[in-house]
TILUMRO-938035 format. One line per 4 residues: number of its first residue (from 1); their letters; for each residue x negated, y negated, z negated of C-alpha. Coordinates in Angstrom, 1 decimal, padded with zeros to 4 digits. Example, Ala and Ser with C-alpha at 12.3 -4.5 7.8 and 13.67 -1.06 7.14 Angstrom:
! TILUMRO-938035
1) as) -012.3:004.5:-007.8 ~ -013.7:001.1:-007.1
END
This chain:
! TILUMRO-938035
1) xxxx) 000.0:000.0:000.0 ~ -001.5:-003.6:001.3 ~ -001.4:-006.3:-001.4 ~ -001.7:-009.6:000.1
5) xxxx) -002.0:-012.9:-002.0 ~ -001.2:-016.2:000.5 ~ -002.5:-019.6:-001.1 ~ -001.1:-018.8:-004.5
9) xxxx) -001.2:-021.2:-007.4 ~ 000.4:-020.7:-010.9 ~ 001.8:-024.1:-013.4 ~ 002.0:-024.1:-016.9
13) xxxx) 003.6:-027.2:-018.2 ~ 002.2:-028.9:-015.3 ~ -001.3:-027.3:-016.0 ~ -003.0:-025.6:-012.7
17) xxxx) -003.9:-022.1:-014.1 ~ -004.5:-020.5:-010.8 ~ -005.2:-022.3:-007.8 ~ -004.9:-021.7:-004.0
21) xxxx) -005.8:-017.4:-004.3 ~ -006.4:-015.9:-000.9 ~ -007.4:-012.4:-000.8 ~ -006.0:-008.6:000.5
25) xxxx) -006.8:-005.9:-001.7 ~ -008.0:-003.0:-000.3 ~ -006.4:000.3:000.1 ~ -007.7:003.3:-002.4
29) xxxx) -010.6:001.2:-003.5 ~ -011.3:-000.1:-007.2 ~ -011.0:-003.8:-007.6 ~ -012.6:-005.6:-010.3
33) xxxx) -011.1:-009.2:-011.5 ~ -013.2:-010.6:-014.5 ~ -013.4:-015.0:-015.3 ~ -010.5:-016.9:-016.7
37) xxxx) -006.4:-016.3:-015.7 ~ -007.1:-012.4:-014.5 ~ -004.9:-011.0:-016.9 ~ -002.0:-013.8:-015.4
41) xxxx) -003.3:-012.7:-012.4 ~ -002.8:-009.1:-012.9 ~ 001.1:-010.1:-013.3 ~ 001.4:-011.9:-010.4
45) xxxx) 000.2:-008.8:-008.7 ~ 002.6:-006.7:-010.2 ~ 005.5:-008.9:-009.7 ~ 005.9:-009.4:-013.6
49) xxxx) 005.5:-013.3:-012.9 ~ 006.1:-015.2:-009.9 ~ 004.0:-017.8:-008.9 ~ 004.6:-021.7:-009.0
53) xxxx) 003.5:-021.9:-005.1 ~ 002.4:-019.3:-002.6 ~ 003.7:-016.1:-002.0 ~ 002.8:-012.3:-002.3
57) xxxx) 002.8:-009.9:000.8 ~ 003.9:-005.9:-000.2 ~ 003.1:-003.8:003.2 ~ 003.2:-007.2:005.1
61) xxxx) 006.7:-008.2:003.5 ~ 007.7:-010.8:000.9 ~ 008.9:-009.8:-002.3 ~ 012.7:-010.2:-003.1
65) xxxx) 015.7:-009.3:-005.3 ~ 016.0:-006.5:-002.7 ~ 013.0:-004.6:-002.7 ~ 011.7:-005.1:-006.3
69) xxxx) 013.0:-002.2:-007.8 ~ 011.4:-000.3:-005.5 ~ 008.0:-002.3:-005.4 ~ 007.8:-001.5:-009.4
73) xxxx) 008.0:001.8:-008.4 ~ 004.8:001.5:-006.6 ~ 003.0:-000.6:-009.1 ~ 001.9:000.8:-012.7
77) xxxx) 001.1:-002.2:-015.0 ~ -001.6:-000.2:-017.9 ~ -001.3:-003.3:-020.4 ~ -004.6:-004.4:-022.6
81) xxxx) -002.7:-003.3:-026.0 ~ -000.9:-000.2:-026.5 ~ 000.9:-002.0:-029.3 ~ 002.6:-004.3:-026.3
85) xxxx) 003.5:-001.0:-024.2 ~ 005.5:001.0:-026.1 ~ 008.7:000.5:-027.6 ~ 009.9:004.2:-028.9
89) xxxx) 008.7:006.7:-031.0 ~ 007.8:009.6:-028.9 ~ 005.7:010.3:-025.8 ~ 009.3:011.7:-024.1
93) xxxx) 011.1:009.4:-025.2 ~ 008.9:006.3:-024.0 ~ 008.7:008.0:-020.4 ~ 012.4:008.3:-020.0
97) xxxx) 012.8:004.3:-021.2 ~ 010.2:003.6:-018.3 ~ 011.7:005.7:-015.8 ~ 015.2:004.5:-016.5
101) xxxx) 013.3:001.1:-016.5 ~ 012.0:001.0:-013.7 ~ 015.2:002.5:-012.0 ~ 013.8:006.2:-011.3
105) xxxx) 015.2:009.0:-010.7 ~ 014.1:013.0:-010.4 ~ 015.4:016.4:-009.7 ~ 013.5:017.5:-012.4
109) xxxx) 011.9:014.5:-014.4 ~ 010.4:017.2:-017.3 ~ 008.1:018.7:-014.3 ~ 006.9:014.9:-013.5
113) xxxx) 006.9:014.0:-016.9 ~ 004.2:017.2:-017.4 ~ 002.1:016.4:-014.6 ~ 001.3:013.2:-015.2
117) xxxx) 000.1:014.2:-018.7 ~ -001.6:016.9:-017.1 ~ -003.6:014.4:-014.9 ~ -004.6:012.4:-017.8
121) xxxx) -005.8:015.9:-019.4 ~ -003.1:016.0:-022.2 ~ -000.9:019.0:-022.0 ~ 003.0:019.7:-022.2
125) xxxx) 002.8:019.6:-026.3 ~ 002.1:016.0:-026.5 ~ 005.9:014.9:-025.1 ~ 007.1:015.4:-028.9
129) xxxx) 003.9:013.7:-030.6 ~ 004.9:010.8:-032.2 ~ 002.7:007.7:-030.6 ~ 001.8:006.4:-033.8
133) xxxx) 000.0:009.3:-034.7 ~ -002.4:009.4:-031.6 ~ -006.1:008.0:-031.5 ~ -006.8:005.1:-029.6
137) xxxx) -008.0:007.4:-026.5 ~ -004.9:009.3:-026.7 ~ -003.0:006.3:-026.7 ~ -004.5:004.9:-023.6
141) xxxx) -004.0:008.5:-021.8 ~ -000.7:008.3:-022.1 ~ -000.3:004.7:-021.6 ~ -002.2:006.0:-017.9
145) xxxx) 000.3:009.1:-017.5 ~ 003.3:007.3:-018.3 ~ 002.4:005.2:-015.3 ~ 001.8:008.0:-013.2
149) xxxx) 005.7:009.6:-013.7 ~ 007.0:007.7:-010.4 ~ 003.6:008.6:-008.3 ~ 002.6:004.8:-007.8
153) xxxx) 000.3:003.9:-004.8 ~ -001.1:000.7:-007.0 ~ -002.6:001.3:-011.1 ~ -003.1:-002.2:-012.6
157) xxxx) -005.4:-001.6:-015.8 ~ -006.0:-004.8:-017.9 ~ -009.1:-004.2:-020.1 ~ -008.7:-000.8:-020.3
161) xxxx) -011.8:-000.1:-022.2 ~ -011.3:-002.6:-025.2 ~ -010.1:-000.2:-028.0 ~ -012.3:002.3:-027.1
165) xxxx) -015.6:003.9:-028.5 ~ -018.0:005.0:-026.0 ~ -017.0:008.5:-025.8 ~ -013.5:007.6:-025.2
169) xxxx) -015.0:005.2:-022.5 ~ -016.7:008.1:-020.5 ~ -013.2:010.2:-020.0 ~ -011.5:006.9:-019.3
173) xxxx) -014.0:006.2:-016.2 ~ -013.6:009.9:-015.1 ~ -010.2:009.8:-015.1 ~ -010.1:006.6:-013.0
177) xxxx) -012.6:007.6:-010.7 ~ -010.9:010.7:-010.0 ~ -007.4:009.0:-009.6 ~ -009.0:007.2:-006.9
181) xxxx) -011.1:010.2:-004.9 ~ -008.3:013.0:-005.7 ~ -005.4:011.0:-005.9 ~ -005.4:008.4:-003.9
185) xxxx) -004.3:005.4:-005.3 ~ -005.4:001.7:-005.2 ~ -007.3:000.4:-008.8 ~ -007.2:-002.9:-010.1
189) xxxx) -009.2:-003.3:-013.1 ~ -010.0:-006.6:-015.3 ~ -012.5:-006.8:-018.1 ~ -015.2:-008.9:-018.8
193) xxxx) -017.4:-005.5:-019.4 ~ -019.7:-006.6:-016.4 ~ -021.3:-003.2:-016.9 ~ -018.9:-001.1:-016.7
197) xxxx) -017.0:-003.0:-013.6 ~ -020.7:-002.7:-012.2 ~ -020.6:001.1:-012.4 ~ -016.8:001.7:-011.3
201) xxxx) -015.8:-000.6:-009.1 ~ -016.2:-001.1:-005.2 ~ -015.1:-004.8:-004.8 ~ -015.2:-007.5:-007.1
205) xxxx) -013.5:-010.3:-008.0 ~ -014.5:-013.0:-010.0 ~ -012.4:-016.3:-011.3 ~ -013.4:-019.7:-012.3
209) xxxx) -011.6:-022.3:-013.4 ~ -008.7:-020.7:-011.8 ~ -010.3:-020.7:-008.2 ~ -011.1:-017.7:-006.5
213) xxxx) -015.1:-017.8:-006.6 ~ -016.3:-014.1:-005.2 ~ -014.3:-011.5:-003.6 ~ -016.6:-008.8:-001.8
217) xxxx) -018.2:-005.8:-002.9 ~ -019.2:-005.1:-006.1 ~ -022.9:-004.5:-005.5 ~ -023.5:-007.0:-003.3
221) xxxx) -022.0:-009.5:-005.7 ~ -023.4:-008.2:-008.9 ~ -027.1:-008.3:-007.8 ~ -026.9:-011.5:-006.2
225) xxxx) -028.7:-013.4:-009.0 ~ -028.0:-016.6:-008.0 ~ -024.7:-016.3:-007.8 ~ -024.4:-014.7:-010.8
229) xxxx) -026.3:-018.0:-012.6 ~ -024.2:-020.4:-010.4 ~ -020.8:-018.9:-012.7 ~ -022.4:-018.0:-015.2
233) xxxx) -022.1:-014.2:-015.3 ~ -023.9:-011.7:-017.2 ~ -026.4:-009.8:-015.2 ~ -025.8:-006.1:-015.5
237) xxxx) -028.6:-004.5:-017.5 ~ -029.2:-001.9:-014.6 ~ -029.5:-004.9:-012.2 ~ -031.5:-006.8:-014.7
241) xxxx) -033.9:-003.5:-015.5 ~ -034.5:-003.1:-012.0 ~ -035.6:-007.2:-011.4 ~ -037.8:-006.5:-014.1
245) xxxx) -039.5:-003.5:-013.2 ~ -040.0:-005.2:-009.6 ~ -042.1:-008.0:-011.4 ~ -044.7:-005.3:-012.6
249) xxxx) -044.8:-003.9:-009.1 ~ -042.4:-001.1:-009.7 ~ -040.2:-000.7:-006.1 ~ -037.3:000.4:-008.1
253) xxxx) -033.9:000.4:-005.8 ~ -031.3:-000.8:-007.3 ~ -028.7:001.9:-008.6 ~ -025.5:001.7:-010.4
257) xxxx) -025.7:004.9:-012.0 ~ -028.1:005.3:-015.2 ~ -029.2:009.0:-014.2 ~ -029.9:007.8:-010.6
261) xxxx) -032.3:004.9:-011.7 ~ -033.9:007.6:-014.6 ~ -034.4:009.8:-011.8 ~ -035.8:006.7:-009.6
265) xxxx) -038.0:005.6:-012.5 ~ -039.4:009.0:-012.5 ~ -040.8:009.1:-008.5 ~ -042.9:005.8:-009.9
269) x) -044.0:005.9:-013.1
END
């Protein structure tokens, strides 16, 4: 599914939080938005707000009071807080609220409702668990698989990483990654992790003072010291690692894996 954003702009109280946005997301890629405004941005996307000026392009059509039910059905929103996505007190009983939500409907909505959790890794057992008693990873899981039950093409994530320990972290990266190569579907991530978004994504956007400042690939954007200093953006420590090694004479390449620069690091030293 094409995403299209035309000259979009966003007012609060007559403040310019977004400005004249111009991009097209790219089909089954994962797209990184970090800077200022990405989560508002993220709900513009996903048709949760509608912006002050500008419009949004689904498939190369505008969205309307006709087609949003179904456009939701194509868009999972994976909020920053599990605490603002859940409103019941069971995993079941959260999925049929979203699925009667978003207006969809199943032959049999227990199969979907188990393979979603199934993608995510959790198994059939967890529909009668009682969210507040899940970890923080669980909680994100099955924030992830409660998205999945209508099969979207589009998986908005908004800091998906922030109440997670590193180990928690690693299955949350696998599961995206392979949501992407297995199953499809088009990823939009924000964080201001510039690692991780280094390591995960394939384009990147970045926002500054509600202006669209870089949109093109991640690797290309996220070694480009100088633009990095121009908007003041962290430089990833494996981008930053390799630089330095360079300066002794070390002809690193640069990688965005930690095990492929080890295993570069060992061919020269």
């Amino acid at each position: 599914m094409e995403i299209e954003l035309k000259n979009v702009g966003y007012k609060y109280k007559n403040k310019k939080i977004l400005e004249k946005i111009n991009l097209t997301l790219e089909k089954e890629k994962i797209t990184g938005i970090t800077g200022n405004a990405k989560t508002l941005l993220l709900e513009i996307i996903d048709c949760l707000k509608k912006p002050t000026i500008g419009e949004i392009l689904i498939d190369k059509k505008s969205i309307s009071k006709e087609n949003i039910q179904e456009i939701r059905k194509k868009i999972a929103f994976i909020k920053q807080l599990s605490t603002d996505q859940f409103f019941n007190d069971t995993i079941k009983e959260e999925m049929l609220f979203i699925t009667n939500y978003i207006n969809y409907t199943s032959k049999n909505i227990d199969k979907k409702m188990y393979e979603s959790l199934k993608i995510v890794g959790l198994n059939d057992s967890y529909l009668d668990k009682k969210i507040s008693h899940l970890s923080s990873g669980e909680k994100k899981l099955v924030q992830i698989a409660i998205g999945l039950i209508s099969n979207p093409k589009v998986i908005i994530l908004d800091e998906p990483f922030e109440e997670l320990d590193y180990d928690n972290k690693k299955i949350v990266i696998k599961l995206i990654k392979q949501l992407k190569h297995k199953y499809k579907k088009t990823i939009i991530i924000s964080s201001n992790d510039i690692n991780l978004l280094y390591e995960l994504t394939d384009n990147i956007i970045i926002l500054k003072n509600g202006r669209l400042k870089v949109y093109m690939e991640t690797a290309k954007a996220l070694q480009d010291v100088e633009i990095l200093e121009k908007l003041n953006i962290e430089i990833p420590d494996l981008v930053n690692f390799t630089l330095k090694a360079r300066l002794k004479k070390i002809r690193l390449l640069h990688h965005r894996d930690i095990l492929d620069l080890i295993k570069d690091i060992y061919k020269h030293v």
